[in-house]
C-alpha positions in Angstrom: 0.0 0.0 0.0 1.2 3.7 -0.6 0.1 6.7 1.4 0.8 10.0 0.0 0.7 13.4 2.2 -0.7 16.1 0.6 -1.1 19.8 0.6 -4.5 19.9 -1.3 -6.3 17.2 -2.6 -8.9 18.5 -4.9 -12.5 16.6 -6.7 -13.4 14.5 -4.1 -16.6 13.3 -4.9 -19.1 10.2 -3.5 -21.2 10.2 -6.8 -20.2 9.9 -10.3 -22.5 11.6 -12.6 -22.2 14.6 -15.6 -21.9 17.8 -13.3 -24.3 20.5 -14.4 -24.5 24.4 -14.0 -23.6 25.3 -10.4 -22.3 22.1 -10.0 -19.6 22.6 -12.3 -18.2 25.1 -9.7 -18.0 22.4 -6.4 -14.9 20.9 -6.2 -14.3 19.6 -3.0 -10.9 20.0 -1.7 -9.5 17.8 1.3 -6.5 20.2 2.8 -3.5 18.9 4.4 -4.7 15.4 3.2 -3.5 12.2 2.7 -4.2 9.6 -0.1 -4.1 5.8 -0.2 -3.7 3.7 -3.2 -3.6 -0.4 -3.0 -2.7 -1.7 -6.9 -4.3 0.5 -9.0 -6.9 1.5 -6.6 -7.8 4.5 -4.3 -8.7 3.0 -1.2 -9.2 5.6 1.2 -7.9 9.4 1.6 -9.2 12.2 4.4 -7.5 14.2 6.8 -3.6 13.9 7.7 -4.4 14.0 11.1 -6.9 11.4 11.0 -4.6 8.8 9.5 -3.5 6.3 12.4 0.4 7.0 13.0 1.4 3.1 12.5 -0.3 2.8 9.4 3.3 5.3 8.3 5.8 3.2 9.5 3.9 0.0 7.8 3.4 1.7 4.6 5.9 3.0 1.7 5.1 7.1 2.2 5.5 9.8 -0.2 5.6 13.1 0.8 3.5 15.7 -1.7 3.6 18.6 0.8 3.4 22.2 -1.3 1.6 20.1 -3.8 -2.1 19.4 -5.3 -3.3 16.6 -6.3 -6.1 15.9 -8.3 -8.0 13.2 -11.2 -5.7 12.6 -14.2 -7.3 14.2 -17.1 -9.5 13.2 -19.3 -9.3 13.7 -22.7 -12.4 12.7 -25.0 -12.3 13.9 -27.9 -8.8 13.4 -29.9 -7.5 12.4 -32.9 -3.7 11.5 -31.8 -3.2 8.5 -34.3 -2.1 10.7 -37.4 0.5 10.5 -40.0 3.0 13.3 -40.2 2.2 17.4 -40.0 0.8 20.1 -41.7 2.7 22.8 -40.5 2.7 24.2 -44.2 -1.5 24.9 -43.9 -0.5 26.6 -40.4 1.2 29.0 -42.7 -1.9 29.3 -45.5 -4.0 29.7 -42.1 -1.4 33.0 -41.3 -2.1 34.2 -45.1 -5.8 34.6 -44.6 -7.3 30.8 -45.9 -9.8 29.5 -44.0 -10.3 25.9 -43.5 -12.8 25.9 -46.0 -10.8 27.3 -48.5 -7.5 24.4 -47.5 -9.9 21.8 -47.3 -10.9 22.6 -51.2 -7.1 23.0 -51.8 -6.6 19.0 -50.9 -5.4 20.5 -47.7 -7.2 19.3 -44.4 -8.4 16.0 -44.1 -7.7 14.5 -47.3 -3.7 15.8 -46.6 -3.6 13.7 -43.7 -5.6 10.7 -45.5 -2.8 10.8 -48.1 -0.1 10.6 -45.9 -1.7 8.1 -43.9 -2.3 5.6 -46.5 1.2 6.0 -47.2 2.3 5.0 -44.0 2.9 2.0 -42.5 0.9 0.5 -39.7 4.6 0.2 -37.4 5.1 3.3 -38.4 1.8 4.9 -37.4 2.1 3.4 -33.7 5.4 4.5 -33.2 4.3 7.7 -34.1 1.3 7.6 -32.3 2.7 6.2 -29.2 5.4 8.8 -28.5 2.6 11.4 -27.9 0.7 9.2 -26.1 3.5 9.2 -23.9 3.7 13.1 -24.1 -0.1 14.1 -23.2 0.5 11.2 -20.4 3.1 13.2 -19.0 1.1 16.5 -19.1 -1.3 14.7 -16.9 -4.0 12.6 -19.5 -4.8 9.4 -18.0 -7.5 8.2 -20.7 -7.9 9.4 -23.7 -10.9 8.5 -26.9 -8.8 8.2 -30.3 -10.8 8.6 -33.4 -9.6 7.0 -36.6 -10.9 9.5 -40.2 -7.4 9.9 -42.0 -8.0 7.1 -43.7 -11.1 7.5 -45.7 -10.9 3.7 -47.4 -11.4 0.6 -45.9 -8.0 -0.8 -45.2 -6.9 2.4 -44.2 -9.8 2.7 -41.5 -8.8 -0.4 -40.3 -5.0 0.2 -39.9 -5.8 3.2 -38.0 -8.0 1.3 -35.8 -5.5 -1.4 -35.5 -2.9 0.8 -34.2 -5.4 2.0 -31.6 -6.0 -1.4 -30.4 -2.0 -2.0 -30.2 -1.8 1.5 -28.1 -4.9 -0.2 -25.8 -3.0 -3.2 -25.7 0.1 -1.6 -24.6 -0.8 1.3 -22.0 -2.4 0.8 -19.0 -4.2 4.3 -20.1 -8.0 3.4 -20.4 -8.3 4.6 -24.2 -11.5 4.6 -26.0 -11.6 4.3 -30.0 -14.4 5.8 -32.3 -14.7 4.9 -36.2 -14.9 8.5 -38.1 -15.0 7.2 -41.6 -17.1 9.7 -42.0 -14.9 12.3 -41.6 -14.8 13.9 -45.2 -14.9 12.5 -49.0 -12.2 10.9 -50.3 -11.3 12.1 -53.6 -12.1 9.7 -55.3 -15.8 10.0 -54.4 -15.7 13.8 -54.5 -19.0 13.2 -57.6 -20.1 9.8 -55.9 -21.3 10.7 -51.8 -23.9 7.7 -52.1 -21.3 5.6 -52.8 -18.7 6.6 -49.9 -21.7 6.0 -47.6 -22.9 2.7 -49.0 -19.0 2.3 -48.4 -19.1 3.0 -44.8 -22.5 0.9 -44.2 -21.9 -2.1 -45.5 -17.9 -2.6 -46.0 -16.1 -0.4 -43.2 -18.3 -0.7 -40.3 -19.1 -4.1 -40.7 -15.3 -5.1 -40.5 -14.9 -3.0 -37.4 -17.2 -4.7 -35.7 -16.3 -7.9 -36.7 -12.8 -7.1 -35.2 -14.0 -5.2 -32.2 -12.2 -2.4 -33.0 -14.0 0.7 -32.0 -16.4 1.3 -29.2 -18.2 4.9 -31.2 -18.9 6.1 -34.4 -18.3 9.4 -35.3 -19.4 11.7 -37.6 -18.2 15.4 -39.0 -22.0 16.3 -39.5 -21.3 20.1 -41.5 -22.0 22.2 -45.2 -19.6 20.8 -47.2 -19.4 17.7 -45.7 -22.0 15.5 -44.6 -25.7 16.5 -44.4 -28.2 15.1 -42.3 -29.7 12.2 -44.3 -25.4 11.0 -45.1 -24.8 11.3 -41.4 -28.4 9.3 -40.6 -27.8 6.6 -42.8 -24.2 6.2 -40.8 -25.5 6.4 -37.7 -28.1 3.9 -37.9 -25.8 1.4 -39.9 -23.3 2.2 -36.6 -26.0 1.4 -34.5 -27.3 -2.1 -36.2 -23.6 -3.1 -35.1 -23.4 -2.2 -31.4 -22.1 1.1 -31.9 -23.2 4.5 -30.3 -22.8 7.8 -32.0 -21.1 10.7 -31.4 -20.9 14.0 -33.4 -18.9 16.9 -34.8 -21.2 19.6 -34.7 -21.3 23.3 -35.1 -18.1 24.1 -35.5 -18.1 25.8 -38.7 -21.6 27.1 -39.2 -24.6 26.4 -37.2 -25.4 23.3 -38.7 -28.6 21.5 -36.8 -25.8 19.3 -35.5 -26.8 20.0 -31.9 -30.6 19.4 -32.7 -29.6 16.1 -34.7 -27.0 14.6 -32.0 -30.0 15.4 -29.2 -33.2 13.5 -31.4 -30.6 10.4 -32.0 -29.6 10.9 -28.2 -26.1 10.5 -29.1 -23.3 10.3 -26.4 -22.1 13.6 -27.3 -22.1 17.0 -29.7 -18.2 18.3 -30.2 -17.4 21.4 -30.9 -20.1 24.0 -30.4 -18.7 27.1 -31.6 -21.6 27.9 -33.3 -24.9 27.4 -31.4 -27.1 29.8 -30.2 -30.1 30.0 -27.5 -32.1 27.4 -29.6 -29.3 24.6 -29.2 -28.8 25.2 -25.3 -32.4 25.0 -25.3 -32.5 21.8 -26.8 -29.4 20.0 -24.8 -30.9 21.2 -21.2 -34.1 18.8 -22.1 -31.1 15.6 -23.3 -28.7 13.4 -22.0 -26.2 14.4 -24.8 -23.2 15.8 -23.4 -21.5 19.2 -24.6 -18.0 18.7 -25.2 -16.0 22.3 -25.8 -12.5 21.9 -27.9 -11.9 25.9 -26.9 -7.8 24.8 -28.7 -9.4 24.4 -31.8 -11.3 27.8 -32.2 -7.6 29.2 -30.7 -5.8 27.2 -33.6 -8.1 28.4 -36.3 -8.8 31.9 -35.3 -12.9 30.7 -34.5 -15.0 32.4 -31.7 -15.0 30.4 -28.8 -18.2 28.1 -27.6 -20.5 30.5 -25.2 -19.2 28.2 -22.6 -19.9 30.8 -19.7 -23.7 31.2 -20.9 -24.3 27.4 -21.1 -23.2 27.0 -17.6 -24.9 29.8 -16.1 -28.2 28.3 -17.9 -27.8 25.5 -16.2 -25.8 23.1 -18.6 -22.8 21.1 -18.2 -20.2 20.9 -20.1 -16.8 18.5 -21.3 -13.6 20.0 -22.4 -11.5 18.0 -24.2 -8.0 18.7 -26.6 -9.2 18.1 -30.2 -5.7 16.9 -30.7 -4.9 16.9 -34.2 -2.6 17.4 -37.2 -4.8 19.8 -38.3 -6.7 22.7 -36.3 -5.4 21.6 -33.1 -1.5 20.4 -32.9 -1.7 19.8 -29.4 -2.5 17.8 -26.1 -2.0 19.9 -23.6 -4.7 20.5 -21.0 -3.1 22.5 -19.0 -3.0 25.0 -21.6 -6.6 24.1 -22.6 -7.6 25.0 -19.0 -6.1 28.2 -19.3 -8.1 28.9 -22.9 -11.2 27.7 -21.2 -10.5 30.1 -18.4 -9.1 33.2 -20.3 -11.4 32.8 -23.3 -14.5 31.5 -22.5 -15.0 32.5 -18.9 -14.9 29.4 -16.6 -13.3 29.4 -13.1 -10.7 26.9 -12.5 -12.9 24.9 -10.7 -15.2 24.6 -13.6 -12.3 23.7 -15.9 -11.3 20.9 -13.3 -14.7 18.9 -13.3 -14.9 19.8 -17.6 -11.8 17.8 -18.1 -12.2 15.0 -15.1 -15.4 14.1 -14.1 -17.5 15.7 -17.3 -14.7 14.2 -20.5 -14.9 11.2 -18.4 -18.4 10.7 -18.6 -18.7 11.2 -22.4 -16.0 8.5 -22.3 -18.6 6.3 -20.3 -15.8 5.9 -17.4 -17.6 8.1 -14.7 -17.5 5.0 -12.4 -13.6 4.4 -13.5 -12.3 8.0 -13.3 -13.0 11.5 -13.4 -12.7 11.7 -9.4 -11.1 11.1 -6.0 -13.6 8.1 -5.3 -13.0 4.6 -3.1 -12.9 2.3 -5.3 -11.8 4.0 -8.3 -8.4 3.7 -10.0 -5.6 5.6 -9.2 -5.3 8.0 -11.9 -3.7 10.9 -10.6 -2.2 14.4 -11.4 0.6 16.0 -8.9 1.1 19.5 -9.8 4.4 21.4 -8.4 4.3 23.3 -5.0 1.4 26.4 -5.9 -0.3 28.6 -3.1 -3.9 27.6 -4.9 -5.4 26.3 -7.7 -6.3 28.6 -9.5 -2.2 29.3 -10.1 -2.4 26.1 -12.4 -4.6 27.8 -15.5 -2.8 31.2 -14.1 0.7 30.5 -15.3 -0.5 29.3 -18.8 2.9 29.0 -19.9 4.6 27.1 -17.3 4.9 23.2 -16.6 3.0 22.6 -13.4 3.2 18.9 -13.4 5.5 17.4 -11.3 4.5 13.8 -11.9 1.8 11.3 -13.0 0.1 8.4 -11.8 -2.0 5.9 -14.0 -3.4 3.0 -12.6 -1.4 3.1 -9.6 1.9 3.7 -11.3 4.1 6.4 -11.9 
């Protein structure tokens, strides 16, 4: 057993459930605490002066005075198994193109399909793995992977594939979702039917014969896939064991929102353009809201109305959107500051967005997401800091001192 003395530890909860409105701002804090983990459990915490004195000289200690602890993050929402960069559309971005305008270019999506398919399945985990190990290090304990850069059917699959490896291989809890339907290959640029017949009755079939994926996703926008593409998709996801996710509103206001909440899908990403209808429509749904605020930075977007959808009662997920693409980048620390600076949430909120919240639209709200009996020992030790709110304060400083996953540094 380990016992770990604490300065602070922080989002200490009894219940696991999707945190909503005010709730977003409760995170209870233990001070001058300690922590017990047996294996890769949590098997009791409270008060330091509670804790029996011979249960420190049976036990192997570790002193985190100065320091916070709190729930490894959770990251639901990322696309981290990717072939190469695209620094060069980071330029066109600085010239004045949109995304639009690159996508139509070959840019976007169908530049990373390209590469992809050109790169081996060895090579793709390799790649793939080293920033697994990098957002682990900034403090991600589970993580969703979505495949989409491959946009044919073997290509789906070795994305997948490499996913499964990474599962295989990490004691992370990772989550994989199938985004075939992610954009049109070029190939049928004139032919949409056919990609979605493709996706229905080649693509997800095989992933569910293999197990492969847990979610289908869809990037449900103009220019991409309508409503009837994204239905058919959906309810050929659905026939196979499936549930549904959704891109939605990112580049125009898109019905996304309303079409995610009528399928009651696990979640809507994205959100930077909704409106009062939309927050209407998710505070009568189970469909969570997940914000990828480092997106809208990337891309020069306005932000989700994160502080009105709270203060209307909503709750919402934060999660990375890391990507080749419109979000280089897996750094929640630095998406907590974002959240913070550019959409108005307190710390606190922030916290419970990117533990307890990403962790339920990663359906592991009895897993992680908190300091909870029982649950594993995924765990985030920040460097000595006078309060929490120093952590999204000091956006440009490392504030992790170490990370536990599953009981293991």
């Amino acid at each position: 057993m380990l016992i770990i003395n604490i300065k602070s530890l922080c989002g200490v909860r009894t219940e696991s459930k999707f945190l909503r409105g005010k709730e977003m701002a409760e995170l209870l804090s233990i001070e001058n605490a300690y922590l017990e983990v047996e294996g890769d459990r949590i098997v009791g915490f409270g008060e330091m002066d509670e804790l029996q004195p011979e249960k420190l000289s049976l036990q192997t200690c570790i002193d985190a005075t100065g320091q916070f602890v709190l729930p490894a993050w959770c990251d639901s929402h990322t696309h981290l198994v990717f072939a190469g960069s695209r620094e060069s559309e980071f330029v066109d971005k600085i010239k004045g193109l949109s995304y639009a305008e690159i996508a139509k270019k070959g840019g976007g999506i169908l530049n990373s399909a390209a590469l992809l398919r050109n790169t081996s399945e060895d090579e793709l985990f390799d790649q793939a793995w080293k920033r697994l190990q990098e957002v682990r290090a900034m403090g991600t304990g589970s993580i969703e992977i979505k495949s989409g850069y491959g946009l044919c059917v073997e290509s789906e699959l070795k994305m997948l594939r490499v996913i499964k490896r990474l599962k295989e291989q990490s004691d992370m809890d990772i989550k994989a979702t199938f985004l075939g339907a992610h954009a049109f290959p070029p190939e049928y640029q004139n032919d949409h039917k056919g990609y979605i017949e493709l996706i229905c009755n080649e693509m997800l079939p095989r992933v569910a014969e293999e197990g492969l994926a847990e979610y289908v996703d869809v990037f449900f926008e103009k220019g991409f896939f309508d409503a009837d593409e994204t239905q058919r998709v959906i309810d050929a996801a659905n026939k196979v064991g499936l549930k549904g996710k959704l891109h939605a509103n990112q580049l125009t206001n898109s019905g996304g929102v309303q079409f995610g909440v009528v399928n009651n899908l696990l979640s809507v990403d994205h959100l930077e353009s909704i409106g009062e209808e939309e927050i209407e429509v998710l505070k009568e749904s189970q469909t969570i809201p997940t914000l990828l605020p480092s997106a809208a930075f990337f891309l020069r977007m306005s932000y989700p109305p994160a502080r009105k959808m709270i203060d209307e009662g909503l709750g919402v997920a934060l999660a990375t959107d890391y990507n080749p693409g419109s979000s280089p980048s897996g750094n929640i620390p630095l998406l907590m500051s974002l959240s913070c600076v550019q959409m108005k949430m307190t710390p606190e909120e922030a916290v419970n967005a990117v533990t307890m919240n990403s962790a339920c639209a990663m359906e592991l709200e009895h897993e992680l997401g908190s300091i909870t009996v029982g649950k594993k020992a995924n765990l985030v030790f920040t460097k000595p800091m006078n309060s929490l709110a120093y952590l999204p304060y000091a956006f440009g400083d490392n504030l992790i001192d170490k990370v536990m996953v599953a009981g293991k540094f």
